[in-house]
C-alpha positions in Angstrom: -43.9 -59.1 -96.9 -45.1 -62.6 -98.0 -48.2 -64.7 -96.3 -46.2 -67.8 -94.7 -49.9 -69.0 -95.5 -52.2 -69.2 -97.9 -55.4 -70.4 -96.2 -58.2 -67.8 -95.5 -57.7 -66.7 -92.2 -61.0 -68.0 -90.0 -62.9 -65.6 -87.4 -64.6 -66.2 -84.4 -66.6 -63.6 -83.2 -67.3 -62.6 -80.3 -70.0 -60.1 -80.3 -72.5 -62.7 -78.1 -69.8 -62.4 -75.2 -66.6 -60.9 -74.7 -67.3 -58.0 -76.3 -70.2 -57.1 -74.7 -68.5 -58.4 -71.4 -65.4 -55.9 -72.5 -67.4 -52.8 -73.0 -71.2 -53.2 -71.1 -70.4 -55.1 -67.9 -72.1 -58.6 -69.6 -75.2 -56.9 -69.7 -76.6 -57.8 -73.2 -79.5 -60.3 -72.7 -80.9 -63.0 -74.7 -83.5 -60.9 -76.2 -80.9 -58.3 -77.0 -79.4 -61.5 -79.4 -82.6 -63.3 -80.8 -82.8 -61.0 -83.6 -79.9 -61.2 -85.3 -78.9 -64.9 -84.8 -80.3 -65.6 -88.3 -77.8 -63.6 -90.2 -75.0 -64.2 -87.4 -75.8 -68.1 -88.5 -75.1 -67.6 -92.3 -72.1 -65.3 -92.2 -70.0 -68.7 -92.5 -67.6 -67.7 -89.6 -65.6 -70.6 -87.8 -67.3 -70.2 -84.2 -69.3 -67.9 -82.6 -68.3 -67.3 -78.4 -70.9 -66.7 -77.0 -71.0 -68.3 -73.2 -68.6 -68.6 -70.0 -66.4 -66.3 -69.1 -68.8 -63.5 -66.6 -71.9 -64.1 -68.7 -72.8 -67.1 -66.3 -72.5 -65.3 -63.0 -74.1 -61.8 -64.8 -77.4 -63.9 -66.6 -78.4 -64.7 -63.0 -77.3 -61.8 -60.7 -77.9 -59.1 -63.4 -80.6 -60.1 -66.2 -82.9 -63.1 -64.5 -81.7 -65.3 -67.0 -80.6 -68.6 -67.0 -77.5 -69.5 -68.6 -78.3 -72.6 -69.3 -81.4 -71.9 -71.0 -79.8 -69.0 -72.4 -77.2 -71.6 -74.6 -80.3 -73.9 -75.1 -81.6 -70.7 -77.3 -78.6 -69.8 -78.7 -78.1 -73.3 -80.2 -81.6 -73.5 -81.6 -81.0 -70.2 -83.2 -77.4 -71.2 -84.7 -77.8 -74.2 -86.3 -75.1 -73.9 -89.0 -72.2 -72.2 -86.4 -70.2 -74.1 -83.7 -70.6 -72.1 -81.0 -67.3 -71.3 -78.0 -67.1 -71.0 -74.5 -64.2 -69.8 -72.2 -63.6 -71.9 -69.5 -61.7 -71.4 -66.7 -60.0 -74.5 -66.1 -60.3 -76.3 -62.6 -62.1 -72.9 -61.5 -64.8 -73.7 -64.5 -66.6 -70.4 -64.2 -66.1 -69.4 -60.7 -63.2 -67.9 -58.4 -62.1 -71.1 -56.6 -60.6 -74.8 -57.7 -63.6 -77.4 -58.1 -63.0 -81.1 -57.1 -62.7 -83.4 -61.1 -66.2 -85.0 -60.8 -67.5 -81.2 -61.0 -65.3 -80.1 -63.4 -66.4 -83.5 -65.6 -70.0 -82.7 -65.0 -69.5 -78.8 -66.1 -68.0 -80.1 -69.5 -70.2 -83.0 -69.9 -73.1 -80.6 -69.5 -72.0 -77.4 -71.6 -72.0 -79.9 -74.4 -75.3 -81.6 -74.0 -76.6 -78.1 -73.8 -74.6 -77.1 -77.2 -71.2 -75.8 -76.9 -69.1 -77.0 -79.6 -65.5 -75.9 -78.3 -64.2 -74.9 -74.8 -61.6 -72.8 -74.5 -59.7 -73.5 -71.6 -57.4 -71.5 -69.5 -55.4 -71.2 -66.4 -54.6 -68.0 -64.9 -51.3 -69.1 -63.5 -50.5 -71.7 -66.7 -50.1 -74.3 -64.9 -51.1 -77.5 -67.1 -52.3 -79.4 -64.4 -55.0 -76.9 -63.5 -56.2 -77.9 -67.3 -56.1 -81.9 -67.3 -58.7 -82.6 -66.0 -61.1 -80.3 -68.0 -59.2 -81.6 -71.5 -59.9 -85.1 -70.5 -63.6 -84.0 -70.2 -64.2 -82.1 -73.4 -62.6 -85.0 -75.1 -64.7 -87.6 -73.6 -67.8 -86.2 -74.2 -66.7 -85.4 -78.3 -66.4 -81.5 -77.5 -63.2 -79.6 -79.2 -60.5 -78.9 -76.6 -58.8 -75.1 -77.4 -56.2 -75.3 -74.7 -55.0 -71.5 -73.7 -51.7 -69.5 -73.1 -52.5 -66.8 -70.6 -49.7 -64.3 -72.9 -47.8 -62.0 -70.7 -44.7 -60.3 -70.4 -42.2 -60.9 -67.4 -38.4 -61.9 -67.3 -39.7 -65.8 -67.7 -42.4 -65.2 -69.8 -41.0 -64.9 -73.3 -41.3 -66.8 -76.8 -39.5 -70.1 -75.9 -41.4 -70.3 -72.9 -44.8 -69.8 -74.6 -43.1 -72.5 -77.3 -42.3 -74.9 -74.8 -46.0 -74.3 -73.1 -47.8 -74.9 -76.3 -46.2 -78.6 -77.0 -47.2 -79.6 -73.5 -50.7 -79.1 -74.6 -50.6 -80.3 -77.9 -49.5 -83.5 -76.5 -52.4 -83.4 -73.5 -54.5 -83.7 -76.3 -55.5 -80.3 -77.4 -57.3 -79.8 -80.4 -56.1 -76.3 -81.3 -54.0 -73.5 -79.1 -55.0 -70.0 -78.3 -53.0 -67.3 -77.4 -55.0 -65.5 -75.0 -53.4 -61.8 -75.3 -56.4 -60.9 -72.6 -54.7 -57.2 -71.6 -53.5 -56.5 -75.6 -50.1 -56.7 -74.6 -48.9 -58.9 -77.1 -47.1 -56.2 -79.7 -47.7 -56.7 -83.8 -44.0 -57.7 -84.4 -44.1 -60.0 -81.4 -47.1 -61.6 -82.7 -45.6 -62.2 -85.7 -42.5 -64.2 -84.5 -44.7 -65.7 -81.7 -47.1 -67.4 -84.2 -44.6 -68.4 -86.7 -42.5 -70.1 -84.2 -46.0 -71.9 -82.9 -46.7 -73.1 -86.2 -43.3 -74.2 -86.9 -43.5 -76.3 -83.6 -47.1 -77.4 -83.2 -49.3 -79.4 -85.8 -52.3 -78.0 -84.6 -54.4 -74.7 -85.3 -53.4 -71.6 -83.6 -56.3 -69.4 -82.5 -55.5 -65.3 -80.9 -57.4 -63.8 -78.8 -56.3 -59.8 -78.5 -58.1 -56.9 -77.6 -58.0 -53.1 -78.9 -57.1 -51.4 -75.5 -53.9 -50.5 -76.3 -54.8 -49.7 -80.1 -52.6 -52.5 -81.4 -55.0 -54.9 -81.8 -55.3 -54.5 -85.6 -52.0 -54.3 -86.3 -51.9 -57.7 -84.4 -54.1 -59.6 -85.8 -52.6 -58.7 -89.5 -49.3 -59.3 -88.5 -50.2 -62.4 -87.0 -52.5 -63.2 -90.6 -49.1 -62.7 -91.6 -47.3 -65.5 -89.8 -49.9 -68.2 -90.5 -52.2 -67.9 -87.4 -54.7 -69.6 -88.6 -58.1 -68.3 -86.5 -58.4 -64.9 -85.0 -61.4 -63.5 -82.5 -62.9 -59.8 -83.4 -66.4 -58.4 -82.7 -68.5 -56.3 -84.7 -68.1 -53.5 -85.0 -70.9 -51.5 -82.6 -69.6 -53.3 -79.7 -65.9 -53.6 -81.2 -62.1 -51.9 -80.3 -61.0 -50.2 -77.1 -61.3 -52.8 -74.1 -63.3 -55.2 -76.5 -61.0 -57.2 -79.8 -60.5 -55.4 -83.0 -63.3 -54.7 -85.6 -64.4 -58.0 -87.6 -65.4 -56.0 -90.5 -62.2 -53.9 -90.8 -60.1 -57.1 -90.8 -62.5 -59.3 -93.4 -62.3 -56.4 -95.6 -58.3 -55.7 -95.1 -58.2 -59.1 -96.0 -59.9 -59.2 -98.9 -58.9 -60.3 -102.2 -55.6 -62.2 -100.9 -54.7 -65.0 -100.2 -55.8 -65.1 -96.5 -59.5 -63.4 -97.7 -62.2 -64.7 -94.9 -64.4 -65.0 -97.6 -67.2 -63.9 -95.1 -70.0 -61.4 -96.6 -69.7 -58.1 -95.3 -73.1 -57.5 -96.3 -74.4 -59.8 -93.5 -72.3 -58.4 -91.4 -74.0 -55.1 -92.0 -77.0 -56.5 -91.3 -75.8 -57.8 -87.7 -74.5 -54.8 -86.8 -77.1 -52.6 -87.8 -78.6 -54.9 -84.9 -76.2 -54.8 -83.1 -75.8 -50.3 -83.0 -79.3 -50.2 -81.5 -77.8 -52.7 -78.1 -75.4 -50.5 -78.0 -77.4 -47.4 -77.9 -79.3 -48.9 -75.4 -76.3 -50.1 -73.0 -74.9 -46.2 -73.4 -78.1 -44.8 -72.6 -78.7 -46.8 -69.4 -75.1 -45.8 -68.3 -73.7 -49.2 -68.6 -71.3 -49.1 -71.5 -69.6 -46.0 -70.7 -67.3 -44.5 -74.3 -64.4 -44.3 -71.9 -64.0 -48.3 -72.4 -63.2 -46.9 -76.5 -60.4 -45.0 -75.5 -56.9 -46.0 -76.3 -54.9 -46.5 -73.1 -51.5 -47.2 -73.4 -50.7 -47.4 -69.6 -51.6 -51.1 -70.4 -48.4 -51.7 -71.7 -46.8 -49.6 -68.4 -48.5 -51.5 -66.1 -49.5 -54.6 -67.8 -52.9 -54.1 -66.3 -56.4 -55.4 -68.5 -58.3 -52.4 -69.6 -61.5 -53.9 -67.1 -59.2 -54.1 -64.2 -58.3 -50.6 -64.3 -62.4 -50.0 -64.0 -62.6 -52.3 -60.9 -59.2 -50.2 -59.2 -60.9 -46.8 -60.0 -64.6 -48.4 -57.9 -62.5 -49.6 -55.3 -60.5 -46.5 -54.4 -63.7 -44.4 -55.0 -65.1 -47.0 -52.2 -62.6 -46.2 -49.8 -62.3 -42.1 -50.7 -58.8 -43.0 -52.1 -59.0 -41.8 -55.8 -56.1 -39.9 -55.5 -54.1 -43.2 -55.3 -54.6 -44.2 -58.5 -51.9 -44.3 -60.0 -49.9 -45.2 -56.8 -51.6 -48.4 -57.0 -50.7 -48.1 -60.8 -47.0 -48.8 -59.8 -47.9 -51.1 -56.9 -49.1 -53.5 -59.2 -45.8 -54.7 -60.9 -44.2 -54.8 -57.7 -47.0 -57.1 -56.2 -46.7 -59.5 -59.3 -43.0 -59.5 -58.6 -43.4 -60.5 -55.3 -45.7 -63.1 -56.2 -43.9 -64.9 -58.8 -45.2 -62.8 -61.9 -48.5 -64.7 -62.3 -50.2 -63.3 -66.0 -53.0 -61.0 -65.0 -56.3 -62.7 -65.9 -58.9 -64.3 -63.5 -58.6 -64.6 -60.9 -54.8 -63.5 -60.4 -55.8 -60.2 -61.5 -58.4 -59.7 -58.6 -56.0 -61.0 -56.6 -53.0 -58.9 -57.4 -55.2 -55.8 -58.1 -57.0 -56.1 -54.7 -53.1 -56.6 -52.9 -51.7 -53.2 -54.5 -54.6 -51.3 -53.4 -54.6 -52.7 -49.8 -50.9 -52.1 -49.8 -51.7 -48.3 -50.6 -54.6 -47.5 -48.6 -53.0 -48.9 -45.6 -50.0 -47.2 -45.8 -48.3 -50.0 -45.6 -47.3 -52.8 -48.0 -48.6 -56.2 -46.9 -49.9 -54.9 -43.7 -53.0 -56.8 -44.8 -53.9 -60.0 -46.7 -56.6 -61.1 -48.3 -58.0 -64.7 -48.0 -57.0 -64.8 -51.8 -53.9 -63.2 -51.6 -52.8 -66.2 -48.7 -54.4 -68.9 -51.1 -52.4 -68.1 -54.2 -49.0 -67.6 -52.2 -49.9 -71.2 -50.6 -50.3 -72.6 -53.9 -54.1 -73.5 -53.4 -54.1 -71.9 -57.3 -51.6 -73.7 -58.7 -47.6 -73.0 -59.3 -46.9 -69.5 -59.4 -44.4 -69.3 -62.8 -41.2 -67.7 -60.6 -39.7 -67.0 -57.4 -42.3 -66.2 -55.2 -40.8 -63.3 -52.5 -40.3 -65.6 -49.4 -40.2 -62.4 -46.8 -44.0 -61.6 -48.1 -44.7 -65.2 -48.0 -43.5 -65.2 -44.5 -45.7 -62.1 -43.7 -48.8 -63.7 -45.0 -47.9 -66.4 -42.3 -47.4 -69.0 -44.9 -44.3 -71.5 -43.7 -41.9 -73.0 -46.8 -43.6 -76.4 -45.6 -47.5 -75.4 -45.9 -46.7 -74.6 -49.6 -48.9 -76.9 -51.7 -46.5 -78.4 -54.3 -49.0 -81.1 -55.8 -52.1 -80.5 -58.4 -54.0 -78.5 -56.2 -57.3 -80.4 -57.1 -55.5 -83.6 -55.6 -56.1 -82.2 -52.0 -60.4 -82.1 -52.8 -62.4 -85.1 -52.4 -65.5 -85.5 -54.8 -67.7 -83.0 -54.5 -70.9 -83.6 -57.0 -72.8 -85.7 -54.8 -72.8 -83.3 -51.7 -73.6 -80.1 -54.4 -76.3 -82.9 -54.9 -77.8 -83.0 -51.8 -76.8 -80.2 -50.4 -79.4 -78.3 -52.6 -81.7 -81.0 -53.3 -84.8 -78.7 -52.3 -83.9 -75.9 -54.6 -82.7 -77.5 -57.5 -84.9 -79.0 -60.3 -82.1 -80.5 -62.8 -78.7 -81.0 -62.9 -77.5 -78.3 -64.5 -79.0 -76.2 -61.2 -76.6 -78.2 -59.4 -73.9 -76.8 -60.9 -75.2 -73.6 -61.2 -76.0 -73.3 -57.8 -72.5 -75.2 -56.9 -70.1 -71.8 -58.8 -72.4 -69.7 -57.4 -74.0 -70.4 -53.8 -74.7 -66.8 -53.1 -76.4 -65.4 -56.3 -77.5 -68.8 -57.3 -80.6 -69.6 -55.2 -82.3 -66.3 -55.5 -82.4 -66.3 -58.7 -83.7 -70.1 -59.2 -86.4 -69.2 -56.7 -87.5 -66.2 -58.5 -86.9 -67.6 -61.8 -90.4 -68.6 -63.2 -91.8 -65.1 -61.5 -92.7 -62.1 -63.9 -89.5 -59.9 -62.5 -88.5 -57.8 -65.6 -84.3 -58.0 -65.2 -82.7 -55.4 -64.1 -80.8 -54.2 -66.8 -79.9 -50.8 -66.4 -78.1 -52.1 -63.1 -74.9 -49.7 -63.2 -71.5 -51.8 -63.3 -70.5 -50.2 -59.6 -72.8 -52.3 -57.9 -70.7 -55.3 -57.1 -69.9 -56.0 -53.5 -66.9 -53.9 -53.1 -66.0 -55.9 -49.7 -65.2 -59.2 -52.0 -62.7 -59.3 -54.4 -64.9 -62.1 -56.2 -67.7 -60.1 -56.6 -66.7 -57.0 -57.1 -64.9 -58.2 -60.3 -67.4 -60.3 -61.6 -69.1 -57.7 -64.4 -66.1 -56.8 -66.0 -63.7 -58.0 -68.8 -61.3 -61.0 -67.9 
C-alpha cells in the first residue's frame, strides 16, 4: 500500500490533558508538568493540548488550581509550541448552552491567556451550536479546529460525515478534526473516511482516537495512510487503553518514510521518563486505576466511551445495583434510539447514560426523567440528528409544539453583564467571571480559598462526584 501523501505526518500530543483526563480522573497538576515543559517545547510537535475539556472544572474542585493561571504557566514554559484546547461549543466548558457575549468572552480570553487553537465541538453536531464560537476564535486571530463528533448509527455514515465537514470548512474553519472520542472509528474505516475528506475539503484534517478498543494504532496508520494530515497520541506512561495511542510507537513506525514525524525520540524519552514517575504517583494514590489499560471491546457493542462505563459502574454501586450492569449495557442503544441517535460525548453521554440506568433501576423504562433527559428531547441542546421517538417524548411531557426548532442560543438574552454583577464581590478579574459563570457551585470556594496555604487534594479518589447530578458526577472522567 502507497502513502496518498508524502508530507510527515504532524502530532499533537496530549499528554498535558486528555490523557491524563482519560486514565487519572484530570488529576495531574501544574507542578506534576513544570518539569518537563522544556523538552516537551523542543520536541518540534505541531500543538501540544493541554487545557479545556474537565481540566477547568477538576483545577478548581480537585487540585486548588486556577486554570487560568494554570495556561498563563503553561505558555511561559512553551514558548516554541502552539498550545490546543477543546471546547465545547455553545456549552464552552460546562453542561449547559451559554448566551454569545459569554461564549465571545471565553474565546477572546483563552487566547489573551495563550491558547493557540480551539478545538470545537458539539455533542449533537449541530453547526449552529458552533457559530458563534468560530466567529470568536477568528476574531480574536486564534485557529478554529472545527470537530465531527464520529459515531456509528443508521444516519451517521461517510457521506454524512462528508457532507458535515464542507459545512464547516465554509463557516470558516481552519482545519477539521474527526473526534473518534469512544475509539469506534475502525482502521479500514478511517482510511476511506480520511481519504474522502481530503478529497473534499482544502483544509487539514486532524483525528482524535483513543486505544480503548485496541484499534487505535492501527487507526492512526491507516489514516497516515490516507493523507490525514495531524494525528493526537500521548506519551507513552500515560498512553493506550482509555487514553490515544502511544506517540512514540507511531513516530518511530513512521520513521524513515515518507510520512516520518521527524520528531526526536530521544526527547521524548526524556518526557516520559518524567512523565513514568506522575504516573506512579496517580496509581499509587488510587486514582489511575490499570483497569483504564485494558482492552474493552464492548465499546464497539455498545458504542459506549471507555470513561462512561466508569461513571455507569459508580452509579449502580450508588444505588446497590451492580448487578445491572450490563442491563444498562443494552439499555443504552435503545435510549439513543429513542432519542434520535445523538454521538455519545458530553454531555449527551451523561445524558443518555444517566436515562438507561434510571430506566433499569426503576423497573421501568421512562418512568423517570431527568431535567437533562427533558432538555435534550426539547431541543434546548440542539437538533437531535434523527427521529426522535415521539411516545417517549410524549412521556417526558414534552408537546410536538414546545419543541425548540431555532439555534437554541437565540432563546438567551446577553448574559456577561449580569455574570458581572452578579459576582462582583467575589470576583477580582474577568477571567473569574467566567470562571465563576461555568461553574457557580465549585467556583466560589475555590476563589475564596485560593490565595490560602491549602495543599490540593490530590489523592481525591475519582468516586467522589456528586452522584445525585448527572453534571457532576461525570465531570472527572474522559469525554
Amino acid at each position: 500500500m502507497e502513502f496518498l501523501s508524502n508530507k510527515p505526518l504532524l502530532i499533537t500530543d496530549t499528554i498535558l490533558r486528555d490523557a491524563h483526563q482519560s486514565q487519572a480522573a484530570t488529576r495531574m497538576t501544574i507542578e506534576d508538568m513544570l518539569p518537563a515543559l522544556e523538552v516537551l517545547d523542543s520536541i518540534g510537535y505541531y500543538s501540544l493540548e493541554c487545557w479545556g475539556g474537565a481540566t477547568f472544572d477538576a483545577c478548581m474542585r480537585f487540585l486548588n488550581e486556577d486554570p487560568w493561571e494554570r495556561l498563563r504557566t503553561l505558555k511561559k514554559g512553551l514558548p516554541n509550541t502552539k498550545l490546543q484546547m477543546l471546547f465545547r461549543g455553545q456549552n464552552i466548558l460546562g453542561y449547559k448552552h451559554y448566551a454569545d457575549d459569554v461564549v465571545d468572552a471565553f474565546c477572546r480570553k483563552s487566547i489573551e491567556n495563550g491558547i493557540d487553537i480551539i478545538r470545537i465541538f458539539d455533542a449533537l453536531n449541530d453547526v449552529r451550536n458552533l457559530e458563534q464560537a468560530i466567529k470568536s476564535t477568528k476574531k480574536y486571530g486564534g485557529q478554529v479546529e472545527a470537530t465531527l463528533s464520529y459515531t456509528i448509527s443508521p444516519i451517521h455514515n461517510e457521506e454524512h460525515f462528508v457532507k458535515l465537514a464542507k459545512e464547516l470548512e465554509q463557516m470558516g474553519a481552519d482545519s477539521i478534526c474527526i473526534k473518534d472520542m469512544a475509539n469506534l472509528l475502525l482502521p479500514m474505516d478511517a482510511y476511506s473516511l480520511v481519504k474522502a475528506l481530503k478529497e473534499t475539503v482544502s483544509v487539514p484534517i486532524h483525528l482524535h482516537t483513543h486505544n480503548t478498543t485496541g484499534t487505535g494504532d492501527m487507526v492512526l496508520l491507516m489514516a497516515a495512510y490516507a493523507g490525514v494530515d495531524i494525528v493526537d497520541t500521548a506519551l507513552s506512561p500515560l498512553a493506550n487503553g482509555t487514553s490515544q495511542p502511544a506517540t512514540e510507537s507511531l513516530v518511530a513506525t513512521l520513521k524513515g518514510t515518507v510520512r516520518d514525524t521527524g520528531l526526536d525520540l530521544d526527547k521524548m524519552s526524556d518526557a516520559a521518563t518524567h512523565f513514568r514517575k506522575v504516573a506512579q504517583r496517580l496509581q499509587d494514590a488510587g486514582i489511575l486505576n490499570p483497569k483504564v489499560l485494558r482492552v474493552d471491546t464492548n465499546t464497539l457493542r455498545y458504542q459506549v466511551p471507555g470513561g462512561m462505563l466508569s461513571n455507569l459502574i459508580s452509579q449502580l454501586k450508588e444505588a446497590k445495583k451492580e448487578d445491572k450492569y450490563y442491563d444498562v449495557l443494552a439499555e443504552i442503544p435503545r435510549v439513543r434510539k429513542d432519542f434520535g441517535y445523538p454521538p455519545l460525548v458530553t454531555p449527551s453521554s451523561q445524558i443518555v447514560g444517566t436515562q438507561a440506568v434510571m430506566n433499569i433501576i426503576m423497573g421501568e423504562r421512562y418512568k423517570v426523567f431527568p431535567k437533562e433527559s427533558k432538555a435534550m428531547l426539547k431541543g434546548e441542546y440542539g437538533k437531535l440528528p434523527g427521529e426522535v421517538n415521539e411516545e417517549v417524548r410524549a412521556k417526558a411531557g414534552i408537546a410536538p409544539e414546545d419543541v425548540i426548532t431555532c439555534r437554541p442560543a437565540d432563546l438567551l438574552e446577553p448574559e456577561l453583564e449580569k455574570y458581572k454583577e452578579e459576582f462582583k464581590d467575589i470576583a477580582k478579574s474577568e477571567e473569574d467571571v467566567l470562571s465563576l459563570a461555568l461553574f457557580p457551585q465549585v467556583a466560589p470556594k475555590f476563589i475564596a480559598n485560593r490565595d490560602n496555604p491549602v495543599a490540593a487534594p490530590d489523592a481525591a479518589p475519582a468516586s467522589k462526584a456528586d452522584p445525585n447530578a448527572v453534571r457532576e458526577l461525570y465531570v472527572e472522567y474522559k469525554f
